[in-house]
C-alpha positions as CSV (number, residue, x, y, z in Angstrom):
1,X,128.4,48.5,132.8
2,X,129.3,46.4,130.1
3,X,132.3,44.9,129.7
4,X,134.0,44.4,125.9
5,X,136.8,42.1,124.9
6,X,138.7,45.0,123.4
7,X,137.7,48.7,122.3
8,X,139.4,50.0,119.4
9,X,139.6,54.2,119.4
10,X,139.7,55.1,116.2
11,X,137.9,54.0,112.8
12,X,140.3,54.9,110.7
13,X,142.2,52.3,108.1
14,X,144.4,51.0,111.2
15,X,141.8,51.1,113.7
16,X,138.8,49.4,110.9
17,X,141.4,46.4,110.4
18,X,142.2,45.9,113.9
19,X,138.6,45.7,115.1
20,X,137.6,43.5,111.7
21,X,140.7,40.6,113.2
22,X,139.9,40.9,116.7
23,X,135.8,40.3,115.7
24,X,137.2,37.4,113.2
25,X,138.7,35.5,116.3
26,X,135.5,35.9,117.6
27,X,135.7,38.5,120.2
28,X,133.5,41.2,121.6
29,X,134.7,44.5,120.0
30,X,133.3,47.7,120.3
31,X,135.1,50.3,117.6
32,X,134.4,54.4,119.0
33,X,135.0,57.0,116.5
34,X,134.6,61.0,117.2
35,X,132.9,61.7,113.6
36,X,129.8,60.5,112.3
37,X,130.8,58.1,109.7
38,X,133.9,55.4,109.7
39,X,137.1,56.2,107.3
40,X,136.8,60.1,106.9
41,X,140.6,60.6,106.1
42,X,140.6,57.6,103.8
43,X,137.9,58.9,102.1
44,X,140.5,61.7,100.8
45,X,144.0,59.7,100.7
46,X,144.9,59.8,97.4
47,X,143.1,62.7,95.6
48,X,139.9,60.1,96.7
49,X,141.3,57.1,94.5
50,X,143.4,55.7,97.6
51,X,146.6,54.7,97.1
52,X,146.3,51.7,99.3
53,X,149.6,49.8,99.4
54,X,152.4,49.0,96.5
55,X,154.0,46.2,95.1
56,X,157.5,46.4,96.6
57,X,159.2,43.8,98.5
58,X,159.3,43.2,101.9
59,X,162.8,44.4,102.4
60,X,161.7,47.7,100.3
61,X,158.5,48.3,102.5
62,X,161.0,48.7,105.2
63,X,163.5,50.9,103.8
64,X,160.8,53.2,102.9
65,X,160.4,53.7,106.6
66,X,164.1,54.9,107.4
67,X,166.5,53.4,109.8
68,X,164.4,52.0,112.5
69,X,161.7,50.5,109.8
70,X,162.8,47.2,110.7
71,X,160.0,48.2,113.6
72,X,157.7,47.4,111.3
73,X,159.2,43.7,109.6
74,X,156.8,41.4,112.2
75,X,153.6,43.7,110.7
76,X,154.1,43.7,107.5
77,X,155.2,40.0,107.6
78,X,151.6,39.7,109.2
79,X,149.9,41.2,106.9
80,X,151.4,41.8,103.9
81,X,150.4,43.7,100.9
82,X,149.8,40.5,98.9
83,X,147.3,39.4,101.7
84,X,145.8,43.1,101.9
85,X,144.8,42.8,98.4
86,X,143.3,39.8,98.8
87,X,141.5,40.6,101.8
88,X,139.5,43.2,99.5
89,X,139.6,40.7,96.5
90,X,137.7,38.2,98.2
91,X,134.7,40.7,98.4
92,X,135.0,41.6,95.0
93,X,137.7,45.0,95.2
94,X,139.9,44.7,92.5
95,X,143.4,46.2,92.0
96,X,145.3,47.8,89.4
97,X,149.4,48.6,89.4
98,X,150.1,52.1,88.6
99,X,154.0,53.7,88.5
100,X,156.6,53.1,91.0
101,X,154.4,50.0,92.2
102,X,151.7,52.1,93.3
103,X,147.8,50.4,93.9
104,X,144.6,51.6,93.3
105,X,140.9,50.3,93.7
106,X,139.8,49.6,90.0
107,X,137.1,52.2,90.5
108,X,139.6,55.5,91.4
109,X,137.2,55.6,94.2
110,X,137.9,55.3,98.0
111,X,134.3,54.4,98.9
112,X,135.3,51.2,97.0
113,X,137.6,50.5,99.9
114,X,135.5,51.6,102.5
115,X,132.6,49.7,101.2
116,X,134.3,46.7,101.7
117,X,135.2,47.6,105.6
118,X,132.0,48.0,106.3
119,X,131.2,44.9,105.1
120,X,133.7,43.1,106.9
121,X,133.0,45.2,110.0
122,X,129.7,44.4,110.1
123,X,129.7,40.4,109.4
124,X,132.0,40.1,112.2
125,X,129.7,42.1,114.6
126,X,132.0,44.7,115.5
127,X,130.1,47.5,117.4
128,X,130.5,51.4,116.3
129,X,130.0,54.3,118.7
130,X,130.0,57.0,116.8
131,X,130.6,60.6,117.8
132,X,132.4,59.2,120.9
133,X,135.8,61.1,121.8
134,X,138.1,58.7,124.4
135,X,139.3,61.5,127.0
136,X,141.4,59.1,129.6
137,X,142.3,55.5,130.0
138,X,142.4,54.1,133.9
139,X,143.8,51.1,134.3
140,X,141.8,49.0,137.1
141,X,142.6,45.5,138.4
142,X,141.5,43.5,135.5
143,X,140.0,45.7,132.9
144,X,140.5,49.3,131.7
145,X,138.1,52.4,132.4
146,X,137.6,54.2,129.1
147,X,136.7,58.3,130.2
148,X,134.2,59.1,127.3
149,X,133.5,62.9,128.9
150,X,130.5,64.1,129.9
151,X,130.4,61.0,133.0
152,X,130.4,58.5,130.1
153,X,132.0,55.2,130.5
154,X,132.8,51.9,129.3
155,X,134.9,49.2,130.3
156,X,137.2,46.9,128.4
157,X,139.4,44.0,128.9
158,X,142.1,45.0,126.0
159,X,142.1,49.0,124.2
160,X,143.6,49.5,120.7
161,X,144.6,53.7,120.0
162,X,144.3,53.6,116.6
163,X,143.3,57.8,116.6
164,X,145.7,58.5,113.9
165,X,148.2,62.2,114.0
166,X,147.3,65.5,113.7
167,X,147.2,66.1,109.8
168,X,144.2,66.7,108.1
169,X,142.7,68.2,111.5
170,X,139.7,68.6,109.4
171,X,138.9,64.3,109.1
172,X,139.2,64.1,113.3
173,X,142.8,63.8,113.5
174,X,143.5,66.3,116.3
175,X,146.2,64.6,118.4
176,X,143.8,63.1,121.5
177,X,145.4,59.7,121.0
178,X,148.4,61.4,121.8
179,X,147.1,63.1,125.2
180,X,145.6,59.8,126.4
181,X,149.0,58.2,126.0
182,X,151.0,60.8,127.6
183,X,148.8,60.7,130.4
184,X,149.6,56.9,130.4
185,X,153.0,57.5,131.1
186,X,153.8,57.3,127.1
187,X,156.8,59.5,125.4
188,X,156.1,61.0,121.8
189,X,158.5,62.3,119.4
190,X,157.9,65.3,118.6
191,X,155.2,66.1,116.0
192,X,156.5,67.3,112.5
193,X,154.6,67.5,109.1
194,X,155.0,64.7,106.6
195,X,153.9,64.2,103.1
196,X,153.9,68.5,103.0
197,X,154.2,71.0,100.3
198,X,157.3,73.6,100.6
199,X,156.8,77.1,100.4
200,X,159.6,79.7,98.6
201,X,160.8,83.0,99.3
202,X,160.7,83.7,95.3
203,X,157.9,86.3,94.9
204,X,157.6,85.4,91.3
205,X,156.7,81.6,91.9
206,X,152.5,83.1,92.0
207,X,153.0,83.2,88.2
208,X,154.2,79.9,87.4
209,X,150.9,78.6,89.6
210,X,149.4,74.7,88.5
211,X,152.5,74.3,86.0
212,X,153.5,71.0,86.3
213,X,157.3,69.7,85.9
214,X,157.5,66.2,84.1
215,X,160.1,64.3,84.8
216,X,162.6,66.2,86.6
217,X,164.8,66.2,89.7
218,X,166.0,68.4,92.2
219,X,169.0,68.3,94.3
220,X,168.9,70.3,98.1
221,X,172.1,72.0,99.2
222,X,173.1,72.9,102.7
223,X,176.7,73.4,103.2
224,X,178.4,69.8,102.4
225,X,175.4,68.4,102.7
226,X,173.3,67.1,99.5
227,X,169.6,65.6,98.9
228,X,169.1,64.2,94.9
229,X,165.5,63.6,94.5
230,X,164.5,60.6,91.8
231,X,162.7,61.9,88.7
232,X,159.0,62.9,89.0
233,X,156.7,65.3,88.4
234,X,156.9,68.7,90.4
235,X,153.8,71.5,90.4
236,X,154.1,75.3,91.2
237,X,151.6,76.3,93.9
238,X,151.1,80.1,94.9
239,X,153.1,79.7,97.8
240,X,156.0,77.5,96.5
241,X,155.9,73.9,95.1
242,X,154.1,70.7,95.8
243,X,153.7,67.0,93.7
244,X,155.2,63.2,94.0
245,X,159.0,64.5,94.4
246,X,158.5,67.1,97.0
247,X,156.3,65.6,99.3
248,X,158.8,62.2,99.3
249,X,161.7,64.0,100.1
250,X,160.1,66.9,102.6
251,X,160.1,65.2,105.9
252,X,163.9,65.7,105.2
253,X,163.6,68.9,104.2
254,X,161.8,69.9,107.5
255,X,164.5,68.3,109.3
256,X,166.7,70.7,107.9
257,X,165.0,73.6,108.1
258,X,165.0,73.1,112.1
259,X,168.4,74.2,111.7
260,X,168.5,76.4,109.2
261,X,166.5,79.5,107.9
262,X,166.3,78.6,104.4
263,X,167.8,75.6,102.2
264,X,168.4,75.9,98.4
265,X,167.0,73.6,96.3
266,X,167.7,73.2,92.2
267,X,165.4,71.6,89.8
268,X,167.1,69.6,87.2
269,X,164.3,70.2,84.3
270,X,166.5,67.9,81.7
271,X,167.9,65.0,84.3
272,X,168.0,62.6,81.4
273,X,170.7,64.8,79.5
274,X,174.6,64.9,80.5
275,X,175.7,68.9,80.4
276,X,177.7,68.1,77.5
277,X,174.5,66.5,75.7
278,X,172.3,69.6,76.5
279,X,174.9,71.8,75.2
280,X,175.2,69.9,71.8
281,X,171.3,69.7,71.7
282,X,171.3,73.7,72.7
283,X,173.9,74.4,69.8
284,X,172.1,72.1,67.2
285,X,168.5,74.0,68.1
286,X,170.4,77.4,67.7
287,X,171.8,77.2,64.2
288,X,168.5,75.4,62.8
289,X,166.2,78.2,64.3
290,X,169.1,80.6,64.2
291,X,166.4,84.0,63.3
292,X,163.7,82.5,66.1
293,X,163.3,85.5,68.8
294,X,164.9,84.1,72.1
295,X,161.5,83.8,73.8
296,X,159.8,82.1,71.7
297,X,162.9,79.0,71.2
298,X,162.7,78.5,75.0
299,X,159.6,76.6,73.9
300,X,161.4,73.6,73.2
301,X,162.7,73.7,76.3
302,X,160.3,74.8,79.3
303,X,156.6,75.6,79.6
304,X,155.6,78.6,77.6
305,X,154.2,80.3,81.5
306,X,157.9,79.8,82.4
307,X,159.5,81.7,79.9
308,X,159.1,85.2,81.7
309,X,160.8,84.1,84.9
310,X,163.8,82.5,82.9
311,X,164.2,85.5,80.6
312,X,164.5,87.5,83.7
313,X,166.8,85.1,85.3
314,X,169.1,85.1,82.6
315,X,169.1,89.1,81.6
316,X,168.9,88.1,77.9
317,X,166.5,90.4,75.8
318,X,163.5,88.2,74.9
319,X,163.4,89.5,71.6
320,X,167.1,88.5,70.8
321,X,167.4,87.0,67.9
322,X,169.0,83.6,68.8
323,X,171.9,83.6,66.4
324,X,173.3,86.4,68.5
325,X,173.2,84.3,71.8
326,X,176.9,84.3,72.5
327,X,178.8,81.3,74.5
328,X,178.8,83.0,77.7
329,X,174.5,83.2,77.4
330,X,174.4,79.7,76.2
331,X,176.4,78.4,79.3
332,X,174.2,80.3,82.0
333,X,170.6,78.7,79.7
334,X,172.2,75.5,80.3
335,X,173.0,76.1,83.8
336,X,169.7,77.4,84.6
337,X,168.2,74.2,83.0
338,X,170.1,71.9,85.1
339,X,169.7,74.2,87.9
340,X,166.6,76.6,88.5
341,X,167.1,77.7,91.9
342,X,164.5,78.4,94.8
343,X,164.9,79.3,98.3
344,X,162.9,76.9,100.2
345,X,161.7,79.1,103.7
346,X,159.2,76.5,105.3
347,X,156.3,74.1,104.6
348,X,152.7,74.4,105.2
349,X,151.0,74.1,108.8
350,X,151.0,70.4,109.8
351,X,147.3,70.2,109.2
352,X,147.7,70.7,105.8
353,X,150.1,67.7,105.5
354,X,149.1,64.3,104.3
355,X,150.7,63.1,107.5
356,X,152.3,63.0,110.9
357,X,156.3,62.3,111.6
358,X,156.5,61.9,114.8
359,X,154.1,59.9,117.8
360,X,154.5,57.3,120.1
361,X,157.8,56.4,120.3
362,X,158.7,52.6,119.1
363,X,160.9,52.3,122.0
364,X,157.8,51.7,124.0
365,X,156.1,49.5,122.0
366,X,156.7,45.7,121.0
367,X,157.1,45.3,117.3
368,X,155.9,41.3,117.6
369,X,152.6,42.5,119.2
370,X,151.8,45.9,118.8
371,X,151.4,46.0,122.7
372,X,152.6,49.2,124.6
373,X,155.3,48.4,127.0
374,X,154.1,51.3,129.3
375,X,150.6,49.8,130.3
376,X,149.6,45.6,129.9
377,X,146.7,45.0,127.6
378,X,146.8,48.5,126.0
379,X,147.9,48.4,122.2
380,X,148.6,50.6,119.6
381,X,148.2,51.0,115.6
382,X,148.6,53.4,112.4
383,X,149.6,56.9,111.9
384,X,149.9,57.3,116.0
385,X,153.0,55.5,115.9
386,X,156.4,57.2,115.5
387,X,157.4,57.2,111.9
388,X,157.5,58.5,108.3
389,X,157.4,57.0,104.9
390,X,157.2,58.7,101.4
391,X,153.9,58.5,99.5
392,X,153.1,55.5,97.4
393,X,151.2,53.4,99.4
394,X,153.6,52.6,102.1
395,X,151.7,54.7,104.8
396,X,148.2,53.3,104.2
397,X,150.2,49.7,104.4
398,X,151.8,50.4,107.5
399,X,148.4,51.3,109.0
400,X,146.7,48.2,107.7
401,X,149.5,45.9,108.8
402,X,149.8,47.2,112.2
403,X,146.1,47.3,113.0
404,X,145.8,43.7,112.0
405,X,148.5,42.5,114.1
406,X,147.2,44.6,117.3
407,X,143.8,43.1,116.4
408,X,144.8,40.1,116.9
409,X,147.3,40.0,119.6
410,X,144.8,42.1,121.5
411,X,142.5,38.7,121.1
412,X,145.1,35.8,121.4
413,X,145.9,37.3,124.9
414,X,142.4,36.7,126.0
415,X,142.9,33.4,125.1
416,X,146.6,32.3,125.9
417,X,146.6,28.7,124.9
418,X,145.3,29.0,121.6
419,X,147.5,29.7,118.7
């Protein structure tokens, strides 16, 4: 049987970059991967235009990642985003800044990224087993047994899990990672959707379906407890709401929702007017379109598919001439403008997020290295690893970053003395 330097499981972004640094330090490195092709998952991030990192700071990149990001400082210090983009620069790839810092391929096209791992893989003669599924890691004297199933093995000095969570169950992602570190004596936190649309209790939110809220914000309520959103766009789904502002806040949300039935959450639809400057801008519209019906001067206000759900919301006839809205009418439109309320009940199933919370816990892994602290010579990298960041590039970052410092930790240990 041979024997490799280091197998990486996993061909995803984290497990591509950790078996492209271990082949650049020159090392033997077979890369298995359970689907037919490398990068399935990627392929998708980003409605396919792949989101790959952002422009914030260090100190930013970790604050995305909550409390215990400062996991993450020694990776992304590694392998930064400045040195990401140039890693795809130098093969042509380039980049363009969208809002809130985020980065995109030039093309809007994910291949574009993968194109250039293949490359990379392939000029530092990194192997790929394809349709290979890792089943159980066995630990012998001085290398590792890799189960393959079906009385399939191969041997290994150093093993990178790079196998990603269990969103998007579709791409591969179906948690084995997770079952071969268990069975290495490995805790995980317990698995919860990230980056995952909300679903309502609010019967009527099928006819507001694919309307999109521009610049708004919503605020969650649970007893004293308060989440303010920043402003973004929100979308109506069939089952409840989705977009940038959701998905950043619902690992939160789900959080909640452990401990609680339902949470209410309120859309601020004008959050760049004060009450008082809604009211005066609500008082001014009335007099100048003072014979409009009331459905149709909601217009200015809301999208016309809306109209219907705040008519009925408010109890004012629709065909109310708007000189005879009275002060107590004009208070609850304002109100319902700085507050539309829904009753958020749950999310979608974890396979439908864009990713895991949740994985191998940190506790048992060494930030400088990457390096379980379970088992010697095993290593780990990506989306496997406990955490959750909002959307924006941070994710695809964190993957990167930590597959190219377990890359090459996993080969500097072969090779002690070197630097």
């Amino acid at each position: 049987m041979k024997l490799y330097d280091i197998v990486v499981v996993g061909a995803g972004p984290a497990g591509m970059m950790a078996a492209i640094r271990a082949g650049q330090l020159g090392k033997n490195v077979m890369l298995i991967e359970k689907n037919d092709t490398i990068g399935k998952k990627l392929k998708i991030t980003g409605s396919s235009r792949c989101n790959i990192t952002n422009t914030a700071s260090l100190n930013i990149f970790i604050e995305k990642f909550g409390r215990k990001g400062a996991f993450f400082r020694s990776a992304f210090s590694s392998f930064s985003n400045k040195r990401l983009m140039s890693f795809f620069e130098f093969k042509g790839l380039k980049f363009k800044e969208e809002n809130q810092g985020r980065v995109f391929p030039v093309s809007d096209k994910s291949r574009s990224v993968i194109k250039v791992l293949k490359e990379y893989l392939s000029e530092n003669r990194v192997k790929i087993n394809y349709k290979t599924r890792l089943v159980r890691i066995k630990k012998k004297k001085d290398y590792f047994s890799l189960d393959l199933g079906n009385d399939n093995y191969m041997a290994t000095k150093k093993v990178i899990i790079a196998t990603g969570g269990i969103s998007y169950s579709s791409t591969g992602s179906t948690g084995d990672g997770f079952n071969v570190a268990e069975k290495l004596g490995h805790k995980i936190v317990s698995l919860k959707p990230g980056l995952v649309p909300l679903t309502v209790s609010e019967e009527w939110v099928k006819d507001l379906q694919g309307i999109t809220l521009e610049n708004v914000r919503f605020t969650v309520k649970i007893g004293k407890k308060k989440i303010v959103s920043d402003i973004g766009n929100l979308i109506f789904t069939h089952f409840g709401i989705s977009g940038p502002l959701v998905l950043d806040l619902s690992n939160q949300i789900v959080s909640i929702l452990e401990k609680n039935e339902t949470v209410n959450l309120y859309i601020d639809i004008k959050p760049e007017m004060t009450v008082p400057e809604l009211e005066e801008k609500l008082i001014n519209e009335l007099e100048v379109r003072s014979k409009t019906e009331f459905k149709n001067f909601m217009k200015l206000f809301i999208p016309n598919r809306m109209i219907p759900i705040f008519v009925e919301l408010l109890e004012i006839n629709p065909k109310k001439k708007v000189n005879q809205v009275n002060k107590g009418e004009r208070n609850k439109i304002i109100n319902l403008l700085k507050a539309f309320p829904l009753t958020i009940t749950g999310t979608l199933p974890i396979n439908k997020a864009m990713v895991t919370c949740g994985g191998i816990s940190k506790k048992e892994i060494d930030p400088q290295t990457m390096e379980s602290k379970i088992v010697d010579g095993v290593y780990f990298a990506g989306e496997i690893i406990d955490f959750c960041a909002p959307s924006g590039g941070y994710n695809l970052q964190e993957a990167f970053s930590t597959g190219f410092l377990a890359g090459e930790s996993a080969a500097k240990s072969l090779n002690p003395k070197e630097e």
